[in-house]
C-alpha positions as CSV (number, residue, x, y, z in Angstrom):
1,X,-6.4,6.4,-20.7
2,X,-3.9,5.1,-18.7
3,X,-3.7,6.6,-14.9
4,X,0.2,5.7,-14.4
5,X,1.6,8.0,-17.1
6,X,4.9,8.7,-15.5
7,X,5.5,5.5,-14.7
8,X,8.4,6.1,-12.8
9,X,6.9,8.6,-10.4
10,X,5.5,7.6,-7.2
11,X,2.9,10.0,-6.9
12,X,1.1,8.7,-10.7
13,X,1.8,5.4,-9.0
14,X,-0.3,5.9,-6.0
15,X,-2.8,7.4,-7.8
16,X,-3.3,5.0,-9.9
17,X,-4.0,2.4,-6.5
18,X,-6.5,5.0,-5.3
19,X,-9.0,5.6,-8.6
20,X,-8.5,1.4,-8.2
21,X,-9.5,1.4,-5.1
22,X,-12.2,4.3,-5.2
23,X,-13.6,2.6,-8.6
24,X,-14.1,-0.8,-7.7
25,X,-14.9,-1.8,-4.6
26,X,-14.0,-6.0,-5.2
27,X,-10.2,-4.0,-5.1
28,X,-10.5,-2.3,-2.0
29,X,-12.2,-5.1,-0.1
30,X,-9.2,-7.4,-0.8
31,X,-6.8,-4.8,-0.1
32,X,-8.6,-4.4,3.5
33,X,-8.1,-8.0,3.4
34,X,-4.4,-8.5,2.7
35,X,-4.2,-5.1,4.8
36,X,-5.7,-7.2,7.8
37,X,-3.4,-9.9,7.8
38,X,-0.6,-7.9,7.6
39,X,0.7,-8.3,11.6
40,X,3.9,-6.6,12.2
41,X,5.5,-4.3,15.1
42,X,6.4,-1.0,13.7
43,X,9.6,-1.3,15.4
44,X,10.0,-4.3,13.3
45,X,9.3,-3.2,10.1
46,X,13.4,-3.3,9.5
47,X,13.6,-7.0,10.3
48,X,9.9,-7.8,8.6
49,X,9.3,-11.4,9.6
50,X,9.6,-13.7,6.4
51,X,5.8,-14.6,6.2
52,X,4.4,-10.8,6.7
53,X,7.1,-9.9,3.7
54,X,5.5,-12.9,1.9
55,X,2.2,-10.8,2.4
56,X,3.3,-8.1,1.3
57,X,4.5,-9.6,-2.1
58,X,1.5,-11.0,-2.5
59,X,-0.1,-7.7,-1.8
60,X,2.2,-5.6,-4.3
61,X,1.4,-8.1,-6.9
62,X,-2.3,-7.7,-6.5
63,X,-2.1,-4.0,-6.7
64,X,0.1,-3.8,-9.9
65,X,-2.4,-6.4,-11.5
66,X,-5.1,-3.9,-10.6
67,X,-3.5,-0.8,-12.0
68,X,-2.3,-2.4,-15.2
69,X,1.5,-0.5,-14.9
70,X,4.2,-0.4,-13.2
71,X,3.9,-0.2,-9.5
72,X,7.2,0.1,-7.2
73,X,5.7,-1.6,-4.3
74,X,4.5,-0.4,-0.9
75,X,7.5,-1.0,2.1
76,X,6.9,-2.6,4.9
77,X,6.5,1.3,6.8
78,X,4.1,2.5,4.0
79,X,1.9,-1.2,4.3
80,X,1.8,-0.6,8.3
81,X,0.5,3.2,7.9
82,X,-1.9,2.0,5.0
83,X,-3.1,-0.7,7.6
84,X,-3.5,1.8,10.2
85,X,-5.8,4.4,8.0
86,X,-7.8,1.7,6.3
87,X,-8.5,-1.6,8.5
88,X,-7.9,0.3,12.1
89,X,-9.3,3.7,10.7
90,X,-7.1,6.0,12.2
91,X,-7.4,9.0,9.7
92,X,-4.7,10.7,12.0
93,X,-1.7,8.8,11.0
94,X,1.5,10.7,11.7
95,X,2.7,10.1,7.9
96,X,0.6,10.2,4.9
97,X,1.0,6.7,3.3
98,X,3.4,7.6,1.0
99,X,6.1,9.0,2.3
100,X,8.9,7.1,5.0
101,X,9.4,9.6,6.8
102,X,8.1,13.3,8.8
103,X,11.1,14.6,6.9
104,X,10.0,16.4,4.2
């Protein structure tokens, strides 16, 4: 069955990263990976420096090659609060990963 069944909805979309990332752990080590490398100042996140949004590409592609669907991409906000919860394990991020802002 595939997990992205409304393909454009962002919630299916991001569920279908975590069951990748839950089921196979090869997925979430390289997103910790990509995750890692990914060094930008949140007050830059506007003016993302040309080899970080390279990253991020790369990153994206990887993550819609895992799900097997479409997959918007993660910004350059959503990649920092990701980064934040996963490779500096702060579980009490302001904003959940998928939203850009507290405004809800």
């Amino acid at each position: 069955m595939n997990v992205v069944s409304n393909v454009s909805d962002p919630h299916s979309q991001l569920r279908a990263l975590y069951l990748s990332l839950l089921q196979n752990q090869e997925h979430f080590d390289e997103f910790k990976q990509l995750l890692a490398l990914y060094e930008v100042e949140p007050t830059r996140t506007e003016q993302e420096p040309v080899d970080a949004a390279a990253l991020r590409t790369r990153l994206n592609d990887r993550i819609r090659s895992w799900i097997g669907g479409r997959f918007d991409g993660l910004s350059a906000a959503q990649v920092l609060q990701w980064r934040a919860i996963v490779v500096e394990e702060r579980l009490n991020v302001a904003l959940s990963p998928w939203k850009e802002s507290n405004i809800y």
